[in-house]
Chimera marker file (.cmm) of the C-alpha trace (Angstrom):
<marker_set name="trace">
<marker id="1" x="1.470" y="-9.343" z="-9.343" r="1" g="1" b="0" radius="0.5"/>
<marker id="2" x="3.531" y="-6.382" z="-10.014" r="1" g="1" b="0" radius="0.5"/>
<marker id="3" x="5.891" y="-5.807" z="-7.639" r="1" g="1" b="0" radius="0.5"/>
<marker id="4" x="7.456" y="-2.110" z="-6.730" r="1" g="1" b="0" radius="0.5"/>
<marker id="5" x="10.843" y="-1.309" z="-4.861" r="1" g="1" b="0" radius="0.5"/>
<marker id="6" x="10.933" y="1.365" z="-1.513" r="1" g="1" b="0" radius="0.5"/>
<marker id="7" x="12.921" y="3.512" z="-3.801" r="1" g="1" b="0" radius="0.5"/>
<marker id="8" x="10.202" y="3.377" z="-6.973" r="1" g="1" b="0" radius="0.5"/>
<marker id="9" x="7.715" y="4.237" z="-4.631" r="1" g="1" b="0" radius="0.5"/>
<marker id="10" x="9.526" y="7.502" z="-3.111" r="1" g="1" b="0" radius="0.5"/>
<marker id="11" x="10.088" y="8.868" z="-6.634" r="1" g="1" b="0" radius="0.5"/>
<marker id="12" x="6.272" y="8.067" z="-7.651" r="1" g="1" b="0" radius="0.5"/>
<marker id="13" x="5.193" y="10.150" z="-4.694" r="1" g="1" b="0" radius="0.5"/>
<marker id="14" x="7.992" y="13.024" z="-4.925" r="1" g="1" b="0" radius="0.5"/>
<marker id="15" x="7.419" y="13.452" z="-8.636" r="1" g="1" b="0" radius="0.5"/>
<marker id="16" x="3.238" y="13.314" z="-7.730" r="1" g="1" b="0" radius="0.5"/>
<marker id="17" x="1.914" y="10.539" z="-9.590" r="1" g="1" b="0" radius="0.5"/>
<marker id="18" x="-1.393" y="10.014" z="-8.864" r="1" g="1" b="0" radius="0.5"/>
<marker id="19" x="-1.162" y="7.264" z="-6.856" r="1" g="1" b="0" radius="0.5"/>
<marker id="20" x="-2.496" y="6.202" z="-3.625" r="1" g="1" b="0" radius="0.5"/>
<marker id="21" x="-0.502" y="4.421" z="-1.186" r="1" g="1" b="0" radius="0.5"/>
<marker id="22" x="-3.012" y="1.668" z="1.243" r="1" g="1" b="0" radius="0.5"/>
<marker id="23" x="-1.267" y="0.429" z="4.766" r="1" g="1" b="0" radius="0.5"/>
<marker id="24" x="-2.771" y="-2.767" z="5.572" r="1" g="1" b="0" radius="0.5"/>
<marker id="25" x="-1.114" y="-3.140" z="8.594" r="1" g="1" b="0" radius="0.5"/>
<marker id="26" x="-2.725" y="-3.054" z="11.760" r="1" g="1" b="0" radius="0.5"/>
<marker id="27" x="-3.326" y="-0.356" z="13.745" r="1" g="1" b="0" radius="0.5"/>
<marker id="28" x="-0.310" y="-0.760" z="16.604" r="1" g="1" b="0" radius="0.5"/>
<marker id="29" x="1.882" y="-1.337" z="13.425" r="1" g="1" b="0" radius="0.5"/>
<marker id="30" x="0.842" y="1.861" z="12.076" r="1" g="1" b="0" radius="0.5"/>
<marker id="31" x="0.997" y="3.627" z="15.451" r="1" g="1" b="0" radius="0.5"/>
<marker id="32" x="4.943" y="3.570" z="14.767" r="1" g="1" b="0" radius="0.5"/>
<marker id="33" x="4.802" y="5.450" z="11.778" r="1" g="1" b="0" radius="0.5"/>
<marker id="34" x="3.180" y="5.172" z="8.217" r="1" g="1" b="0" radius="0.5"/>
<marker id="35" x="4.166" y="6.652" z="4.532" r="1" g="1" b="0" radius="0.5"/>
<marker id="36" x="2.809" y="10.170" z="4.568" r="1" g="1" b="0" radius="0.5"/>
<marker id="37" x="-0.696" y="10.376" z="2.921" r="1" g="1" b="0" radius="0.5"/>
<marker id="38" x="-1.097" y="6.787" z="3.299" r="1" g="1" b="0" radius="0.5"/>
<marker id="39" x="-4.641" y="5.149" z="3.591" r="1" g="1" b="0" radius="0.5"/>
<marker id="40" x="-4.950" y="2.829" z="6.379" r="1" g="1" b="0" radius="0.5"/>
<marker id="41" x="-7.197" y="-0.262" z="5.698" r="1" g="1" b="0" radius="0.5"/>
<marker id="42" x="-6.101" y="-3.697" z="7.865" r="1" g="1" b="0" radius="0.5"/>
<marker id="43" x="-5.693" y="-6.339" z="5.870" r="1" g="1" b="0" radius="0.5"/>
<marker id="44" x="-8.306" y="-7.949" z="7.631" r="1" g="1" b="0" radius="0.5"/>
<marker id="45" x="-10.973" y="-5.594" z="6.878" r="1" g="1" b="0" radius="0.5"/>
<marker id="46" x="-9.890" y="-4.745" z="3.285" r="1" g="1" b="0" radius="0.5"/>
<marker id="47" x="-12.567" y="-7.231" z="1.831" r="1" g="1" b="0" radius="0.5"/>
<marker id="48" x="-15.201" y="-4.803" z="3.158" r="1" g="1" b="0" radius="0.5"/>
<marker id="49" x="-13.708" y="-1.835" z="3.058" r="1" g="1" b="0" radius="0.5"/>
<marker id="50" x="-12.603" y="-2.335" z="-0.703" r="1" g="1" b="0" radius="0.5"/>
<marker id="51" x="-15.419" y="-0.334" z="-1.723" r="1" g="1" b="0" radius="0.5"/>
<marker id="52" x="-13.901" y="3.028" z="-0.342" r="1" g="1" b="0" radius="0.5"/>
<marker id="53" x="-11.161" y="2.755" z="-3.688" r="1" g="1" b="0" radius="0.5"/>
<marker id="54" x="-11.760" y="4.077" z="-7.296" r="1" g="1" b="0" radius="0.5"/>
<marker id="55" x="-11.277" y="1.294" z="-9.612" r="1" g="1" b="0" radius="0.5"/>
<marker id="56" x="-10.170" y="4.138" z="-12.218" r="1" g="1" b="0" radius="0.5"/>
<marker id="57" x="-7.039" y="5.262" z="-9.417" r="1" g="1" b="0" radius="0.5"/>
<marker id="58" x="-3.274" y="3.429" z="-9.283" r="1" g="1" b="0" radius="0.5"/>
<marker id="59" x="-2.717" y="1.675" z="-5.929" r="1" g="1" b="0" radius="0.5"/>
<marker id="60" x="0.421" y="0.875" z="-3.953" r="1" g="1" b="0" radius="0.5"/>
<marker id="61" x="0.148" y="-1.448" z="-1.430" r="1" g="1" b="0" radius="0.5"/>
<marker id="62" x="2.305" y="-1.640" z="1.928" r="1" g="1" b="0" radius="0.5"/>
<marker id="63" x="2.942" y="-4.076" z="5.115" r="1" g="1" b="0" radius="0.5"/>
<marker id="64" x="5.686" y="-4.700" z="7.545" r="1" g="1" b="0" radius="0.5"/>
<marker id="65" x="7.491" y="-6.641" z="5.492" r="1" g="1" b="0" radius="0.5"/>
<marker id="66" x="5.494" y="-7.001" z="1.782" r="1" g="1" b="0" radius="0.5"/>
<marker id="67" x="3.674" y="-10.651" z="2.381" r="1" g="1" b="0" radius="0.5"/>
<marker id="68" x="0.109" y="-8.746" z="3.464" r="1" g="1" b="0" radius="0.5"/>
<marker id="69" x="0.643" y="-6.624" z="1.114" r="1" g="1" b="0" radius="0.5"/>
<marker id="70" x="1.054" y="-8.827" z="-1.035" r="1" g="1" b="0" radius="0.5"/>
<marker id="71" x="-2.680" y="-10.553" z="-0.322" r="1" g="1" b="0" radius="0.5"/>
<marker id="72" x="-3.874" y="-7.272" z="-0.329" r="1" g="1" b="0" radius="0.5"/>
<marker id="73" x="-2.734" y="-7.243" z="-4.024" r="1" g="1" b="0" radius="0.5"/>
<marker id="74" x="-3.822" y="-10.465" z="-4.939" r="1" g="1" b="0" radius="0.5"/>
<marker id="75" x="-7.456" y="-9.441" z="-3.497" r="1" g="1" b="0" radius="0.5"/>
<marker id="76" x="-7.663" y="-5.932" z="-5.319" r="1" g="1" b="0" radius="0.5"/>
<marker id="77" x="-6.452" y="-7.479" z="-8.737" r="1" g="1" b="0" radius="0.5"/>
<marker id="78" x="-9.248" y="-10.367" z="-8.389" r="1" g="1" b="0" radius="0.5"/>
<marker id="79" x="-11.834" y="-7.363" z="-7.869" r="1" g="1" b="0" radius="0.5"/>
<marker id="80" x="-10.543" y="-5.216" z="-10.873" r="1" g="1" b="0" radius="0.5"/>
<marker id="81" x="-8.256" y="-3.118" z="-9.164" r="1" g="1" b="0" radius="0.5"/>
<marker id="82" x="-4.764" y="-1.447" z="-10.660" r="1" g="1" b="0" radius="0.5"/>
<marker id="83" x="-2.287" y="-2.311" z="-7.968" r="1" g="1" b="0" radius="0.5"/>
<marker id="84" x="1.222" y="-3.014" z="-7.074" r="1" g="1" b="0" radius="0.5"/>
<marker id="85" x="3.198" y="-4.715" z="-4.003" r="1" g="1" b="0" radius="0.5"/>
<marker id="86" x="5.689" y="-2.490" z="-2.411" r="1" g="1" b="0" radius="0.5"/>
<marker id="87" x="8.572" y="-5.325" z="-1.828" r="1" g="1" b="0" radius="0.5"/>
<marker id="88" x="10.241" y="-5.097" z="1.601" r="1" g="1" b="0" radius="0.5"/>
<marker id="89" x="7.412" y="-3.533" z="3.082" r="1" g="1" b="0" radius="0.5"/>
<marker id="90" x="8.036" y="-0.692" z="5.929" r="1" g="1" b="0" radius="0.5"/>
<marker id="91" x="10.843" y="-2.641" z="6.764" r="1" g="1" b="0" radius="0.5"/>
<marker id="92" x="12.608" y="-1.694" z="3.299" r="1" g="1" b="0" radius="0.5"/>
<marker id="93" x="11.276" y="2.131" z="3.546" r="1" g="1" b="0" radius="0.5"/>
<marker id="94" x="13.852" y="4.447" z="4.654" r="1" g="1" b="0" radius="0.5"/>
<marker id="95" x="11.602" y="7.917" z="3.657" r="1" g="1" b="0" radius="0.5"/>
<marker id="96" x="9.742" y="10.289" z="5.726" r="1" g="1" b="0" radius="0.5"/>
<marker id="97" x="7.365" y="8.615" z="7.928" r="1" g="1" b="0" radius="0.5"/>
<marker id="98" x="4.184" y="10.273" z="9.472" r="1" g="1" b="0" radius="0.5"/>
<link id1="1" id2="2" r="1" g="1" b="0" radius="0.2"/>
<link id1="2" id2="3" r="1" g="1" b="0" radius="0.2"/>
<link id1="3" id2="4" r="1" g="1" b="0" radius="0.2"/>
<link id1="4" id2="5" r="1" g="1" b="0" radius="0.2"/>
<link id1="5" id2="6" r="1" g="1" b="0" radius="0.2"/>
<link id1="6" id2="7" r="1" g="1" b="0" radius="0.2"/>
<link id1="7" id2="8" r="1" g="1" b="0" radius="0.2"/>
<link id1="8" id2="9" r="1" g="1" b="0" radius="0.2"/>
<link id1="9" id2="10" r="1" g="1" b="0" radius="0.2"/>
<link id1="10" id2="11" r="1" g="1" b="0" radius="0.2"/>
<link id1="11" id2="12" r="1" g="1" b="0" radius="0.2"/>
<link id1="12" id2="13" r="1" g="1" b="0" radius="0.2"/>
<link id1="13" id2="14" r="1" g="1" b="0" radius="0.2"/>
<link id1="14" id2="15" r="1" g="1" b="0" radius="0.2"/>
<link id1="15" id2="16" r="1" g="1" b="0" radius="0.2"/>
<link id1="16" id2="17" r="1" g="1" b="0" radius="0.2"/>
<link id1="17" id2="18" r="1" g="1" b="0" radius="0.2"/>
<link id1="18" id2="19" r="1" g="1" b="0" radius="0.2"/>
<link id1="19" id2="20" r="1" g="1" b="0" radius="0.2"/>
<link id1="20" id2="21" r="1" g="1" b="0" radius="0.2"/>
<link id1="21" id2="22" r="1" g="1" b="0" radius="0.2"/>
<link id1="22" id2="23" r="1" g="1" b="0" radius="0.2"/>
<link id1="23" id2="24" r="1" g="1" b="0" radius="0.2"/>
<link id1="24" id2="25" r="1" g="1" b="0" radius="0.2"/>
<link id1="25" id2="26" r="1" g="1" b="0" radius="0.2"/>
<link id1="26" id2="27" r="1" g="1" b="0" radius="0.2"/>
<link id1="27" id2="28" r="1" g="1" b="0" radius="0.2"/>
<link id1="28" id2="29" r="1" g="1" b="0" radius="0.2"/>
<link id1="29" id2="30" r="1" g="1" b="0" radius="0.2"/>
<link id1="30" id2="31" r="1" g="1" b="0" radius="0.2"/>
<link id1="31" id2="32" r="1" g="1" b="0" radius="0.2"/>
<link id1="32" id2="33" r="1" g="1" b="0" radius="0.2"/>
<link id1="33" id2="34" r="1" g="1" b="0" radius="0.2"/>
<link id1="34" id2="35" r="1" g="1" b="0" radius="0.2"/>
<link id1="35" id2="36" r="1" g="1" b="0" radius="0.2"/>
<link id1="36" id2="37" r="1" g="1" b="0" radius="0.2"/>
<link id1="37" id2="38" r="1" g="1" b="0" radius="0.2"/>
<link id1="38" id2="39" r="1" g="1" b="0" radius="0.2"/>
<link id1="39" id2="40" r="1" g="1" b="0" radius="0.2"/>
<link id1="40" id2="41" r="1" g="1" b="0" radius="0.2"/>
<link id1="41" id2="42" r="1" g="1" b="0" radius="0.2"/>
<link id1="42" id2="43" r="1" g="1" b="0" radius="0.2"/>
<link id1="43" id2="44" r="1" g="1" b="0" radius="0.2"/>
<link id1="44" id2="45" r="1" g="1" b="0" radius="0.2"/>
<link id1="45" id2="46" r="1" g="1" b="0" radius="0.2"/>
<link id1="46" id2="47" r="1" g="1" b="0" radius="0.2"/>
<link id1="47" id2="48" r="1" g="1" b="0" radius="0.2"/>
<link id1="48" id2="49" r="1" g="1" b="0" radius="0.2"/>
<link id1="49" id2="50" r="1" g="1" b="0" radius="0.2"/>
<link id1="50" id2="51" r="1" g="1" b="0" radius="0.2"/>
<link id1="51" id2="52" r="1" g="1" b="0" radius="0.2"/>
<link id1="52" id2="53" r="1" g="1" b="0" radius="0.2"/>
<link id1="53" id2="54" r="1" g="1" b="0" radius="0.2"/>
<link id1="54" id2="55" r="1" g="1" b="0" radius="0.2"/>
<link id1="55" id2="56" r="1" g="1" b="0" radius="0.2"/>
<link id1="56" id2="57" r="1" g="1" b="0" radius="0.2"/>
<link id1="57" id2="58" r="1" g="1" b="0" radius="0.2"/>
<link id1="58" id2="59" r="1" g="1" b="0" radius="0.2"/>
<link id1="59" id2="60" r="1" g="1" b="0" radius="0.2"/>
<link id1="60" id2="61" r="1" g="1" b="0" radius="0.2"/>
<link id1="61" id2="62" r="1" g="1" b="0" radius="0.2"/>
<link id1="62" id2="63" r="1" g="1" b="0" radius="0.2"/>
<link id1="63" id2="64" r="1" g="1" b="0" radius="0.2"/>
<link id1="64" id2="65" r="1" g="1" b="0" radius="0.2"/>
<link id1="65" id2="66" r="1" g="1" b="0" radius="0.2"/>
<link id1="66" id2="67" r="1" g="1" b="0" radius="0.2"/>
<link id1="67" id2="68" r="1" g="1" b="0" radius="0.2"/>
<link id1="68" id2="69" r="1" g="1" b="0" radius="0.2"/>
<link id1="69" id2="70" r="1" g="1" b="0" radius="0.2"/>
<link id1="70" id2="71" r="1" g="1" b="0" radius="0.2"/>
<link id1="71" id2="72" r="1" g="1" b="0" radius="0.2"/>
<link id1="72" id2="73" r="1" g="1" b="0" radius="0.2"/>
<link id1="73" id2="74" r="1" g="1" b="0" radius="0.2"/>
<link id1="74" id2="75" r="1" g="1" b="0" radius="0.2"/>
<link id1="75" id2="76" r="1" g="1" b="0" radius="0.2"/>
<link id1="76" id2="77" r="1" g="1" b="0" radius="0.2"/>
<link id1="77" id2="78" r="1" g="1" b="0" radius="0.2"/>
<link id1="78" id2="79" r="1" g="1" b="0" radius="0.2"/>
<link id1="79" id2="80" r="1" g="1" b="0" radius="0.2"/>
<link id1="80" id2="81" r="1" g="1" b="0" radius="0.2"/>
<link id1="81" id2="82" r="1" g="1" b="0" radius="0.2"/>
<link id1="82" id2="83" r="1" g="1" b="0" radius="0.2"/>
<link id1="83" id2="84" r="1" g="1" b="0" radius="0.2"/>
<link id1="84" id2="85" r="1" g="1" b="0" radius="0.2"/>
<link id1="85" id2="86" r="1" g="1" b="0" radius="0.2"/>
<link id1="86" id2="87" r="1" g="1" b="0" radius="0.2"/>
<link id1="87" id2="88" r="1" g="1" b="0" radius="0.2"/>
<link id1="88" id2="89" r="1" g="1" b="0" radius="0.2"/>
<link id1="89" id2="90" r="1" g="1" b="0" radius="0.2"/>
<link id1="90" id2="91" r="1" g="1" b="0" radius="0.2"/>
<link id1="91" id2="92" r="1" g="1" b="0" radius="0.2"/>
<link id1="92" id2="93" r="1" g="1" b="0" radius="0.2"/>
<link id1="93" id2="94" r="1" g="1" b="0" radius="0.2"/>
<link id1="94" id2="95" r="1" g="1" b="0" radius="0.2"/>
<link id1="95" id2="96" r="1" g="1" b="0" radius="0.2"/>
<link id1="96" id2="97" r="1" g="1" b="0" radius="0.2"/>
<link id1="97" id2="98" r="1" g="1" b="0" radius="0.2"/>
</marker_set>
C-alpha cells in the first residue's frame, strides 16, 4: 500500500494533479469539515459504491486518522484501482477544509 503524507497531498492538489481525493468517513465526521473537492463514500458503503470511480483516475484516500483509509485502499487495490493512503488522516491535515 502506498502511503502519502498531509503535506504530499496539499501540493498534489495545489499544483492540480489529477487526482481525486475519497472521504470514507462517515457522514457526522464529515459534517466537521472535509478536504475541498473531496468525494464522500463511507467506508461502509465503498464496496457498492466502488463502481462510481474510473479505474483509469489516481485516488487518495482519507479517514480520521488513516486506518479506514487504509481498508479503503486495500479494497480499491484488490479491485484494480490506483490508490494511495493519506497517513494521519484528517487528524494530520492542517489545509483548507470545506
Amino acid at each position: 500500500m502506498i502511503q502519502v503524507s498531509p503535506e504530499s497531498v496539499k501540493d498534489i492538489l495545489q499544483n492540480n494533479h489529477d487526482v481525486s481525493i475519497v472521504d470514507v468517513r462517515e457522514v457526522e465526521e464529515v459534517k466537521q469539515g472535509k478536504i475541498p473537492s473531496a468525494i464522500h463514500i463511507p467506508l461502509r458503503l465503498l464496496a457498492f459504491r466502488m463502481h462510481e470511480l474510473n479505474k483509469s483516475k489516481d485516488y487518495i484516500m482519507v479517514c480520521r486518522s488513516g486506518a479506514r483509509s487504509g481498508q479503503a485502499t486495500a479494497l480499491l487495490e484488490q479491485h484494480g484501482y490506483r490508490v494511495k493512503n493519506m497517513s494521519g488522516g484528517m487528524l494530520a491535515w492542517d489545509g483548507k477544509v470545506e
